[in-house]
Backbone bond lengths (Angstrom), bond angles and torsions (degrees), N, CA, C in turn:
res aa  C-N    CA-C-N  psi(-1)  N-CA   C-N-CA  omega(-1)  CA-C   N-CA-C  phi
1 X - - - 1.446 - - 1.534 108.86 -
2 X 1.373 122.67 142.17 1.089 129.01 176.88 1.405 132.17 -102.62
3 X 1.852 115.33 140.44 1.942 108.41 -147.55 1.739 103.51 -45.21
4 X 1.800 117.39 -36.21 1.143 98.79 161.30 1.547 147.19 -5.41
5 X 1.321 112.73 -77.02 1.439 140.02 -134.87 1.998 77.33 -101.57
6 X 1.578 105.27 -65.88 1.703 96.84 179.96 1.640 120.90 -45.55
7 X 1.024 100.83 -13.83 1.583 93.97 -162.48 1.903 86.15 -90.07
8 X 1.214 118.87 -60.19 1.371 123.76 164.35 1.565 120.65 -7.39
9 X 1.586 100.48 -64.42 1.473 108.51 178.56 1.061 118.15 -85.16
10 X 1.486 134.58 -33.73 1.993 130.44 140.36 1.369 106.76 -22.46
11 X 1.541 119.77 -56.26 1.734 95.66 -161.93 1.503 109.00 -86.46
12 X 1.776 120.00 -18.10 1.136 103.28 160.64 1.172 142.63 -36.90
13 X 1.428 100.94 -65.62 2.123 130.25 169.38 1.366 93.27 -41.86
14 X 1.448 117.29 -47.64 1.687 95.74 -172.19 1.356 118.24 -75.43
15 X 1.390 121.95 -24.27 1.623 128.58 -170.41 1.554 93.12 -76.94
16 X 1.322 106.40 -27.49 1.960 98.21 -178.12 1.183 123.58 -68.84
17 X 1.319 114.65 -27.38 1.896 126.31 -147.98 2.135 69.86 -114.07
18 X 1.014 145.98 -61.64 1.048 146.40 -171.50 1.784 116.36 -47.20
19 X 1.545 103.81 -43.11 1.876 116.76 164.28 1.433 90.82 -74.80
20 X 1.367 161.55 -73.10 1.020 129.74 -134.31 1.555 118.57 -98.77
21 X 1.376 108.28 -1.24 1.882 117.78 173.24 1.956 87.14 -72.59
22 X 1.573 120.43 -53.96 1.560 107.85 -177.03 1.345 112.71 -62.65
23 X 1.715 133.74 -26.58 1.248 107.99 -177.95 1.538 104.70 -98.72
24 X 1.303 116.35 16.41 1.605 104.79 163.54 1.550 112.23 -104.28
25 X 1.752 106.32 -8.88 1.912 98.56 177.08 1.676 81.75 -100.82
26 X 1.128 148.25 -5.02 1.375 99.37 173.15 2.088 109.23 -110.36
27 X 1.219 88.76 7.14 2.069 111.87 165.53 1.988 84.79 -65.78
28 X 1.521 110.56 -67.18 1.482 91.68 -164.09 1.472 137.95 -80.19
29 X 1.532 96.89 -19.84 1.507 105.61 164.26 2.000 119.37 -48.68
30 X 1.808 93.12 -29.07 1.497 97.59 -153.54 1.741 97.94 -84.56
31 X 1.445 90.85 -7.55 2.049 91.89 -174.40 1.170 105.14 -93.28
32 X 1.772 113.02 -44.36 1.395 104.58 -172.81 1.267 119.75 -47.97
33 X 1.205 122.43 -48.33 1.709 139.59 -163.17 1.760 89.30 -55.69
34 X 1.072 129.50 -10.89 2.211 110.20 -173.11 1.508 85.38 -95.13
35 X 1.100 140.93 -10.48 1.781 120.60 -171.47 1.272 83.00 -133.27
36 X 1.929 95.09 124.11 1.484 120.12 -170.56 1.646 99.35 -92.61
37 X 1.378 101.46 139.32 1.467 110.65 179.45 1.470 98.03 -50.00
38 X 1.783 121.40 152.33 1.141 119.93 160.65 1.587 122.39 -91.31
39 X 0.939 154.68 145.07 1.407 152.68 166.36 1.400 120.87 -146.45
40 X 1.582 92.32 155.52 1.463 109.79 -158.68 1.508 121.64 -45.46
41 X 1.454 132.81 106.64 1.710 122.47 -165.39 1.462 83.94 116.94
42 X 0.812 129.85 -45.29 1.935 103.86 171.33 1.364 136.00 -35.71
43 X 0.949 118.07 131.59 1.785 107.75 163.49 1.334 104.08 -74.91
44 X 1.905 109.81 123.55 0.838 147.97 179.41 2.065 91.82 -43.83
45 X 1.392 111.19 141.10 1.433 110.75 160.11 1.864 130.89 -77.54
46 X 1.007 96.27 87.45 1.854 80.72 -177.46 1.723 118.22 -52.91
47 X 1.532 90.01 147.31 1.594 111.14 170.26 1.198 104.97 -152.42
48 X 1.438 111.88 164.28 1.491 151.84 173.43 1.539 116.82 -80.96
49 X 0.863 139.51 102.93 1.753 144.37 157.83 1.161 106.78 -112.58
50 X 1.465 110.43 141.80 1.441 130.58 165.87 1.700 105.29 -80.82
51 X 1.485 111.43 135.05 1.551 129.88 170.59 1.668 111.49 -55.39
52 X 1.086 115.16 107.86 1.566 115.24 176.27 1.539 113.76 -68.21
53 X 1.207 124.11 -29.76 1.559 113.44 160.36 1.138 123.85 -105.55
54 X 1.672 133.91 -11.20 1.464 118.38 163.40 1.346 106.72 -129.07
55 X 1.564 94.33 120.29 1.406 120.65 -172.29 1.525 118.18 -56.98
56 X 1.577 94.43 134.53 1.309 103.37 -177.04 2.165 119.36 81.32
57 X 1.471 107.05 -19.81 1.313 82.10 178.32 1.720 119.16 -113.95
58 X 1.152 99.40 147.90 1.445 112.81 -159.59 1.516 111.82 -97.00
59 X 1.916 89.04 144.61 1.746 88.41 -173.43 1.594 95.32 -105.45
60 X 1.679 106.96 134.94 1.460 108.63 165.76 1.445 105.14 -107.39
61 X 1.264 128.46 155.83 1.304 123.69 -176.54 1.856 103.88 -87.16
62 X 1.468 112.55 -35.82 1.683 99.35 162.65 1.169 131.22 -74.49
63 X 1.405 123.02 8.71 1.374 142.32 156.62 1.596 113.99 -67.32
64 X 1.412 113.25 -13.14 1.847 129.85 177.38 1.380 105.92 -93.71
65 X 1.417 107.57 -6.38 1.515 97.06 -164.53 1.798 119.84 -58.93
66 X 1.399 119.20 166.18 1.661 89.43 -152.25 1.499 125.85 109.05
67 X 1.352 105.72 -85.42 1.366 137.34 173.39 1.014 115.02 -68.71
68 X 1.603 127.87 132.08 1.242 132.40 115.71 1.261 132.11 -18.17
69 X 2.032 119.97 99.24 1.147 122.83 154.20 1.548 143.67 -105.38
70 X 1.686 103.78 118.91 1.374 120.79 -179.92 1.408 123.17 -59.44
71 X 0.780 137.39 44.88 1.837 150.71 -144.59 1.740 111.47 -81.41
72 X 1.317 96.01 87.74 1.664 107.84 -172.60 1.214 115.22 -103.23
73 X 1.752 121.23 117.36 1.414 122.50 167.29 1.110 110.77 -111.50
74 X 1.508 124.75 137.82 1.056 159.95 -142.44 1.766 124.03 -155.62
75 X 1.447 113.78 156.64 1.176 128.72 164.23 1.782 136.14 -149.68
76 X 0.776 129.48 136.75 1.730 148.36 -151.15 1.558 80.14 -44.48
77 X 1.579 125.76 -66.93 1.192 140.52 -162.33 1.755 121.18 -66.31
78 X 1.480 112.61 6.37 1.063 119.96 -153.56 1.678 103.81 -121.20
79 X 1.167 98.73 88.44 1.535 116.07 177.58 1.835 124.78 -41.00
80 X 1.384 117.82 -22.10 0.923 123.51 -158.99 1.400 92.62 -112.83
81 X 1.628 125.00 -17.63 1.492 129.69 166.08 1.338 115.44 -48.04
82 X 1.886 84.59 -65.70 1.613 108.53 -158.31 1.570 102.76 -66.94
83 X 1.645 149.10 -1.96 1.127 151.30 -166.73 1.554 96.05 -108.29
84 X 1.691 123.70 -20.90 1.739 121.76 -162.68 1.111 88.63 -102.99
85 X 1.507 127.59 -24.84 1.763 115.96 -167.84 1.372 109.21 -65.42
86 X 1.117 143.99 -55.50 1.199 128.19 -170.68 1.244 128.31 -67.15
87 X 1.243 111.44 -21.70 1.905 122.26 154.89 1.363 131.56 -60.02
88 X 1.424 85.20 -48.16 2.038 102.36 156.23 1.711 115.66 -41.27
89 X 1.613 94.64 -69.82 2.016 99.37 174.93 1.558 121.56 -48.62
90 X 1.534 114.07 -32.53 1.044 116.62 -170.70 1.797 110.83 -81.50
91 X 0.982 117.13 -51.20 1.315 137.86 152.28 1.310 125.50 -21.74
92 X 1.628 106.03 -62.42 1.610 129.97 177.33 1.431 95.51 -51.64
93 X 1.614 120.52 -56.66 1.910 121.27 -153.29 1.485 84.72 -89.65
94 X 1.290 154.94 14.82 1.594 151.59 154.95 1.699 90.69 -84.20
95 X 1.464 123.12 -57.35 1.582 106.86 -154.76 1.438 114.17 -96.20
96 X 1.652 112.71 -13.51 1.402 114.57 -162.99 1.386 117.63 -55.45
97 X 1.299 111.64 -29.65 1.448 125.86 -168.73 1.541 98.89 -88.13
98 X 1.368 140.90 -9.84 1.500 149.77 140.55 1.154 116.21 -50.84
99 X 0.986 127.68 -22.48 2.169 129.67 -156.98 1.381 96.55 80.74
100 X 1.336 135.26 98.75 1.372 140.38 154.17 1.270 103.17 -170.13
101 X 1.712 113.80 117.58 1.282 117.45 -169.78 1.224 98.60 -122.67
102 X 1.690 112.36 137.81 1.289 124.54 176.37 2.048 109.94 -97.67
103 X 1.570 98.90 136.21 1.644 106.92 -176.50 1.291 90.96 -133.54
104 X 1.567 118.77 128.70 1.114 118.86 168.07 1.718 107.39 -115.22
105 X 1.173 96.83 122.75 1.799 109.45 174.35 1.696 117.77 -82.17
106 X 1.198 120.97 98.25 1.725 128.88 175.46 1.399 82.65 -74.29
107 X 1.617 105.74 142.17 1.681 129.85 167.71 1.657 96.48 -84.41
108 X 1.292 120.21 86.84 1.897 103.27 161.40 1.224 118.01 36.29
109 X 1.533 115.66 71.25 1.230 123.97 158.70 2.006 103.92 -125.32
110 X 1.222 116.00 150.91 1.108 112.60 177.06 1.581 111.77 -56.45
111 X 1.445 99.56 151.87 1.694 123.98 177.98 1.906 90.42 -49.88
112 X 1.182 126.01 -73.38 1.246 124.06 172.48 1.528 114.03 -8.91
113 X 1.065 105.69 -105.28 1.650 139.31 170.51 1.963 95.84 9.06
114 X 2.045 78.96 -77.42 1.889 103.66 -168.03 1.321 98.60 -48.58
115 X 1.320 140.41 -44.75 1.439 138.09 -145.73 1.552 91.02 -97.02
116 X 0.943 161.38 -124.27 1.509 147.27 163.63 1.269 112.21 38.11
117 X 1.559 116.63 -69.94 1.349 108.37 -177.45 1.649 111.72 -64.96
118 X 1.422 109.06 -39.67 1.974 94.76 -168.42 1.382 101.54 -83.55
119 X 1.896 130.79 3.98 1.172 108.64 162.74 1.813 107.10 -108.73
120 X 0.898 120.94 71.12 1.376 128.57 -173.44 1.435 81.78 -148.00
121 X 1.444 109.12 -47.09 2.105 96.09 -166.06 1.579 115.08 -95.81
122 X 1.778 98.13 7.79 1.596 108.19 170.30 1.713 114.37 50.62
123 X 1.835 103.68 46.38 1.048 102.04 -176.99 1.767 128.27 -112.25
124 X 0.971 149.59 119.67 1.557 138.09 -144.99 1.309 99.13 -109.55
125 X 1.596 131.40 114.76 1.272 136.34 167.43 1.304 115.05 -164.00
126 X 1.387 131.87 156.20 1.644 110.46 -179.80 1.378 108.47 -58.70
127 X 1.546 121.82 170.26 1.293 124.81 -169.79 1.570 91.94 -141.14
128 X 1.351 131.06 148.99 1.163 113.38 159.86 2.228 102.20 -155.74
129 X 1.059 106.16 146.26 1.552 90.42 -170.37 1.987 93.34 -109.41
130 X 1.147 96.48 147.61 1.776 124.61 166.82 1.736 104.97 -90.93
131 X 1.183 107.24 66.79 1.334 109.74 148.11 1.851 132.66 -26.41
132 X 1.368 88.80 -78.70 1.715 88.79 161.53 1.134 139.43 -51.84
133 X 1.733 110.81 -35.15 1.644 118.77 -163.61 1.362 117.32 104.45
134 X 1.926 101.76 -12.94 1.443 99.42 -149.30 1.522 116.74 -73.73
135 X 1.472 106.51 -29.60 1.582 100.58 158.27 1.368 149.77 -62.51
136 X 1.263 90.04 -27.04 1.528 135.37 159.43 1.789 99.52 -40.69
137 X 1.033 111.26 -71.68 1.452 126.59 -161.06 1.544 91.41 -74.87
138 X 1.394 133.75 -38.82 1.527 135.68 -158.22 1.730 91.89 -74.81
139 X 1.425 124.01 -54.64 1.193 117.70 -155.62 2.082 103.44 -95.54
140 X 1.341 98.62 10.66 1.837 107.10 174.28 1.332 108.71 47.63
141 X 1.676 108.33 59.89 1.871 127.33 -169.72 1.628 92.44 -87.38
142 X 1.309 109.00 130.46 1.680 105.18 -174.14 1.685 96.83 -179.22
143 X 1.305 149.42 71.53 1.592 110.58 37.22 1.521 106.73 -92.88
144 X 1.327 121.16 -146.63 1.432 134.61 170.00 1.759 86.53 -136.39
145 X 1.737 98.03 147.84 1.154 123.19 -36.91 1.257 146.97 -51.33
146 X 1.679 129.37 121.07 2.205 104.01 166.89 1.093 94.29 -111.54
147 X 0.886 97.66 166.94 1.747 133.73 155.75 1.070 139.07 -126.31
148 X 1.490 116.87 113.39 1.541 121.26 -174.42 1.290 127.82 -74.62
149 X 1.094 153.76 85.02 1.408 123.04 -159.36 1.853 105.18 -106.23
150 X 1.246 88.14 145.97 1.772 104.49 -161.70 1.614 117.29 -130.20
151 X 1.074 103.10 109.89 1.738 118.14 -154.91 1.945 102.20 -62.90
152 X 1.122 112.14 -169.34 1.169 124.27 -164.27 2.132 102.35 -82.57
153 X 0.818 93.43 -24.40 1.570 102.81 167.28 1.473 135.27 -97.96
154 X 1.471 98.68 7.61 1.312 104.58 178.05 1.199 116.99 73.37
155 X 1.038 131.32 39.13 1.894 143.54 163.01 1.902 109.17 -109.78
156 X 1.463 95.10 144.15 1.710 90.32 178.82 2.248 87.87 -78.84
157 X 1.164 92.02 158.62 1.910 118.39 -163.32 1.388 80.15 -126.27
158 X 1.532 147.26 -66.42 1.048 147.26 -145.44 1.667 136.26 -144.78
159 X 1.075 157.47 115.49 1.783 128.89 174.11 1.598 92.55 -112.67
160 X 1.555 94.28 133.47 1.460 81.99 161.62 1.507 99.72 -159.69
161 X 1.820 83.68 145.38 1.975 90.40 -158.56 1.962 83.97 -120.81
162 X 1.864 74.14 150.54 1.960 102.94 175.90 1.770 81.84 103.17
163 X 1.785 87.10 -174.54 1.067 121.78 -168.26 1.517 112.91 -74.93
164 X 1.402 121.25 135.59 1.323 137.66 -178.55 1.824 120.92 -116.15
165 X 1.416 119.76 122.62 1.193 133.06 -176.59 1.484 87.35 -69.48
166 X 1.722 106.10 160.12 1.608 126.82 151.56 1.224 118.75 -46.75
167 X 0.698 105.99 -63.66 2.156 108.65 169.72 1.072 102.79 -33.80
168 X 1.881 113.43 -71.55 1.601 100.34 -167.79 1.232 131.12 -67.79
169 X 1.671 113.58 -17.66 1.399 111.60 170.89 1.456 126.71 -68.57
170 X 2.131 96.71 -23.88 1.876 96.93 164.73 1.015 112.32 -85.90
171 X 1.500 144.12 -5.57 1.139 115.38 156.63 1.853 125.57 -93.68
172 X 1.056 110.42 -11.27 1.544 109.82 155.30 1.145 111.63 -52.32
173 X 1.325 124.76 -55.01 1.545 124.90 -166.36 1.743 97.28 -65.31
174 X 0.812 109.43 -83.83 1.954 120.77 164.23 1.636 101.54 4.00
175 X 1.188 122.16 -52.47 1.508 142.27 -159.36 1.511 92.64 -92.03
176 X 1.080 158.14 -72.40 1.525 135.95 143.48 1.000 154.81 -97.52
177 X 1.667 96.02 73.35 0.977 135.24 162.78 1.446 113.29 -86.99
178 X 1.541 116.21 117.10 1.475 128.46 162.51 1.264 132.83 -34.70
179 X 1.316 131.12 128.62 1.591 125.73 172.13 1.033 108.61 -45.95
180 X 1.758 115.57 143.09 1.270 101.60 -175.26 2.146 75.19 -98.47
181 X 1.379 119.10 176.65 1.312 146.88 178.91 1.190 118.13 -132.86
């Protein structure tokens, strides 16, 4: 083959991989824009999860209403999870009896996987996994770990992503925490 003809098919390959990086950034610009950022003073989005250890019953998040919700997404692979969970459990059985309920959201990992890992870290809290993503995508979770925290009226109070000390998880919880009357 002659430098001709190679150079020909070099700038092709490049004009190809070059059209399809623009029709995949302007494919994602055009999706992001339908799921509205969430921010703090929002009403929280309700959803439906199935209970990973008792079968059949379902967590709705306006089923918290009232309550203080601790709203943790998470993953098996997520180092900075697996170091907050046990502060979380400990935390959770200090406030539960306050009104502050802890939900932890697994990103689509098998029932397997999730259950293994939170009994390895001997931790007690609802569990529930996002199969789809779709909550995932509702509450704009990006990295793991966040945490939503969602006051007694159902407004987000807080997001806060990465890793969280014991302190800060008692004073998040502390922070929506319900009047007592």
């Amino acid at each position: 083959m002659d430098k001709k003809k190679k150079r020909s098919i070099t700038r092709g390959v490049i004009l190809v991989v070059l059209l399809a990086a623009i029709v995949y950034a302007v494919y994602t610009s055009a999706t992001n824009d339908k799921v509205k950022v969430l921010q703090v003073g929002d009403k929280a989005p309700d959803f439906e999860l199935v209970d990973l250890y008792e079968s059949g019953l379902k967590h709705r998040l306006s089923d918290y209403e009232g309550k203080g919700v601790f709203l943790n997404f998470w993953g098996t692979w997520c180092e900075p999870c697996k170091k907050e969970m046990p502060a979380m459990s400990r935390q959770y059985a200090s406030y539960k009896e306050q009104g502050v309920e802890v939900l932890t959201v697994n990103i689509a990992q098998t029932e397997f996987e999730v259950k293994k890992f939170l009994e390895s870290l001997d931790v007690h809290f609802p569990a529930v996994i996002d199969n789809t993503k779709a909550v995932m995508t509702a509450y704009n979770v990006n990295p793991l770990p966040t945490t939503i925290l969602i006051n007694p009226e159902g407004r987000v109070e807080k997001i806060i992503t990465g890793e969280m000390s014991e302190a800060q998880i008692a004073s998040y919880m502390e922070s929506i925490k319900p009047e007592q009357e």
